[in-house]
C-alpha positions in Angstrom: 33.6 -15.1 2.0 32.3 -18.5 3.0 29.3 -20.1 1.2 26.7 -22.3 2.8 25.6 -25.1 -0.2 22.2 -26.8 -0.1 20.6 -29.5 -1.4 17.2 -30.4 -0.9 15.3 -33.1 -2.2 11.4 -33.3 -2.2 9.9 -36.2 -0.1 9.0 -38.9 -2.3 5.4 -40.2 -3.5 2.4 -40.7 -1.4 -1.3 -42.1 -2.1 -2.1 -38.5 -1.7 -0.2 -37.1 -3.7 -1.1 -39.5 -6.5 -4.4 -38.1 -6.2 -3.5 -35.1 -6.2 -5.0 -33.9 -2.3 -3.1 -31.4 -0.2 -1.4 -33.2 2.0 -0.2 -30.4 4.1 0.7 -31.1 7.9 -1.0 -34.2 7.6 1.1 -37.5 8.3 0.8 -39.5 5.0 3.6 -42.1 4.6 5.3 -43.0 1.3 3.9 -45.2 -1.2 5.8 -48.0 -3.0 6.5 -46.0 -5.6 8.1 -43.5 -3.0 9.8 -45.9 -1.2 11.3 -46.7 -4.7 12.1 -42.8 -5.6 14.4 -42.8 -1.8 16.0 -45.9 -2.5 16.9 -44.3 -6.0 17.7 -41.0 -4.4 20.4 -42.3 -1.7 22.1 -44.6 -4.5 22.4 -41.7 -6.5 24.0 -39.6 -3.4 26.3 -42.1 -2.4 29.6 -41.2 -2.5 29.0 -37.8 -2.1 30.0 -35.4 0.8 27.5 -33.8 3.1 28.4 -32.4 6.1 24.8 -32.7 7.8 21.7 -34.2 6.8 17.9 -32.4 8.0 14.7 -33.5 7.2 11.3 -32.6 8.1 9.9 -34.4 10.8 6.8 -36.0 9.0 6.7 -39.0 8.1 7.0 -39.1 4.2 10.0 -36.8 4.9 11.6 -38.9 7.7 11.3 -42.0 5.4 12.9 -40.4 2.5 15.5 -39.0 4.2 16.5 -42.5 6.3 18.2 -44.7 3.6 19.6 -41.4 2.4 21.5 -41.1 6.1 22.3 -45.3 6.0 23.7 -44.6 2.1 25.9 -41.9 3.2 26.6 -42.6 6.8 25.3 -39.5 8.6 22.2 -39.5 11.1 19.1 -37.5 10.5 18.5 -34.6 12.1 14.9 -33.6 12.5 14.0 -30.0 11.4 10.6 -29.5 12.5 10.7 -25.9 10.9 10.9 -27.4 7.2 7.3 -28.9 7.5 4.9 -28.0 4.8 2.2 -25.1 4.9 -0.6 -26.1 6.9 -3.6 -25.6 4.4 -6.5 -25.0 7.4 -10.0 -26.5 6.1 -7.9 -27.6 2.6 -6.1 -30.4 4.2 -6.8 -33.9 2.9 -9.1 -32.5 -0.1 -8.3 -32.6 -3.6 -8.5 -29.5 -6.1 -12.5 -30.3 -7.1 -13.4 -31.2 -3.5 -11.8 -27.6 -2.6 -13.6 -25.8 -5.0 -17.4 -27.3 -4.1 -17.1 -27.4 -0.4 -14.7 -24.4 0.5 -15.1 -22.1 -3.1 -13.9 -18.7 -1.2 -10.6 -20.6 0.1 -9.9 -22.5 -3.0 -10.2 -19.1 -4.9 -7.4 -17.8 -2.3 -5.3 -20.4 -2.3 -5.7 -20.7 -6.2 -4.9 -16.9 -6.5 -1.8 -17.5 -4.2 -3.4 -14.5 -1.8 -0.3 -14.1 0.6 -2.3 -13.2 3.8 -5.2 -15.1 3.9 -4.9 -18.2 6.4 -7.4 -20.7 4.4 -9.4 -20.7 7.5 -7.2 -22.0 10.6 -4.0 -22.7 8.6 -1.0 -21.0 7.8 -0.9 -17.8 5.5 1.6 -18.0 2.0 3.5 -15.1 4.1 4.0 -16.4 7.5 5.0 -19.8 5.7 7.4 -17.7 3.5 8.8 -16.5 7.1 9.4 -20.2 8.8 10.7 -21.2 5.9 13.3 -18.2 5.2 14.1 -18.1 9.0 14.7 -22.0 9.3 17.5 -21.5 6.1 19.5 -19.2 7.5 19.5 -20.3 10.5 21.3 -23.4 8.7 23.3 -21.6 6.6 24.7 -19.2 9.9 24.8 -22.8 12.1 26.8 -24.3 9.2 28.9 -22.0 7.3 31.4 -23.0 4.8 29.4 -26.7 4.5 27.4 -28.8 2.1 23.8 -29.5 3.7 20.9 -32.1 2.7 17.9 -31.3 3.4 14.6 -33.4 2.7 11.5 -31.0 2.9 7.9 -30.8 1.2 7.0 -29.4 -2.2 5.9 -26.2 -0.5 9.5 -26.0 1.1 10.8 -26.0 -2.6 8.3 -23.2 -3.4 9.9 -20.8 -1.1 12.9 -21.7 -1.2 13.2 -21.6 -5.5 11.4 -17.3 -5.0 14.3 -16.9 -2.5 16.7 -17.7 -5.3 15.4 -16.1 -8.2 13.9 -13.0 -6.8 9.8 -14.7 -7.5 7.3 -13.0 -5.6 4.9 -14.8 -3.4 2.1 -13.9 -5.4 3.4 -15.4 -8.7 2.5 -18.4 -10.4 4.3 -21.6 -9.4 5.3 -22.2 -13.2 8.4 -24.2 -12.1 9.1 -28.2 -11.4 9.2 -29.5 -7.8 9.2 -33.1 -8.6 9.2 -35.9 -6.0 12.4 -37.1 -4.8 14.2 -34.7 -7.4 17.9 -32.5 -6.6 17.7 -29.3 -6.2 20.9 -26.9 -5.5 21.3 -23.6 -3.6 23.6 -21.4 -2.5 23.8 -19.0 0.5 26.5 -16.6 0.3 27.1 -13.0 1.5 23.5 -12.4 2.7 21.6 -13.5 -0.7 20.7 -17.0 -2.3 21.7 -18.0 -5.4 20.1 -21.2 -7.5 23.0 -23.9 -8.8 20.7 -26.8 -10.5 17.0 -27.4 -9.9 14.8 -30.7 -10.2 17.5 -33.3 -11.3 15.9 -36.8 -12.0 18.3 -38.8 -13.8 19.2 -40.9 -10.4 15.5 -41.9 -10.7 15.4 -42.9 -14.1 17.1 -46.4 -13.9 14.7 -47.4 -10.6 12.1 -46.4 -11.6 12.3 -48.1 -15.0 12.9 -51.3 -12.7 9.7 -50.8 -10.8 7.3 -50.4 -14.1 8.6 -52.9 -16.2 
């Protein structure tokens, strides 16, 4: 049976999420440590074969994913389905500002409630539902291929419980970091995860940008 292989890398850093605010569907671009962590990223993926590359079609997303597409020759394709959760009243606020101005949706959100929409914004489930529905489709639309994909932390959430069996509800007690490798596979109707959160093609650039 053919296989569908994925890699998808988290956007890298913003201002936002430096300071920790949910960024959601909001269109923060990269920050120079970002634009660093891509540059690192499509070194480290040079040389490697992809048969497509996807990304999401905001901005800190699209400017990940671009010098990935110059470094291996392939043109992004935009995937407006991979865009993070949209967090309702919780966009743009950090954790504390949450919790004074909006306590009953902070408690949901904190509580991973799976149906409650934080007030105008997308419920845990139905975001569970793009997400799933937007991977097969790739995985039916290019069987027996090696996709890219560069998606939001939230992306990575969904996609890591598809792979390991973790229900919605559970704590996120796993890595997604920024501009880090992670590996699935899609094979006879159920997911299976190769690798997850590789740095070490971030190590040497970002050594170069602190020193």
């Amino acid at each position: 049976m053919t296989s569908t292989r994925f890699c998808i890398v988290r956007h890298g850093e913003t201002d936002w999420n430096a300071e920790k605010r949910l960024q959601g569907q909001i269109d923060i671009p990269l920050n120079a440590a970002g634009r660093a962590q891509a540059a690192a990223t499509a070194a480290g993926l040079a040389g490697r074969r992809f048969d497509a590359l996807y990304s999401s079609d905001l901005a800190r997303t699209w400017q990940t994913a671009e010098p990935i597409g110059a470094a291996l020759g392939l043109p992004v394709r935009a995937a407006p389905a991979l865009r993070e959760r949209h967090f309702g009243k919780m966009q743009g606020l950090t954790g504390d500002e949450a919790r004074g101005q909006f306590p009953a949706l902070h408690a949901a959100h904190t509580a991973r409630d799976p149906d409650y929409d934080l007030d105008g914004g997308e419920s845990l489930r139905r975001f569970a539902a793009r997400v799933t529905a937007a991977l097969l489709e790739l995985a039916s639309a290019h069987a027996g291929q090696t996709l890219l994909l560069v998606a939001h932390g939230g992306v990575l959430d969904i996609a890591y419980r598809l792979a390991t069996g973790r229900d919605l509800a559970g704590p996120r007690d796993f890595p997604i970091p920024n501009a880090g490798l992670n590996w699935l596979e899609y094979r006879a109707g159920a997911w299976r995860l190769l690798t997850w959160g590789e740095k070490a093609h971030l190590d040497a650039t970002l050594d170069e940008v602190t020193a």
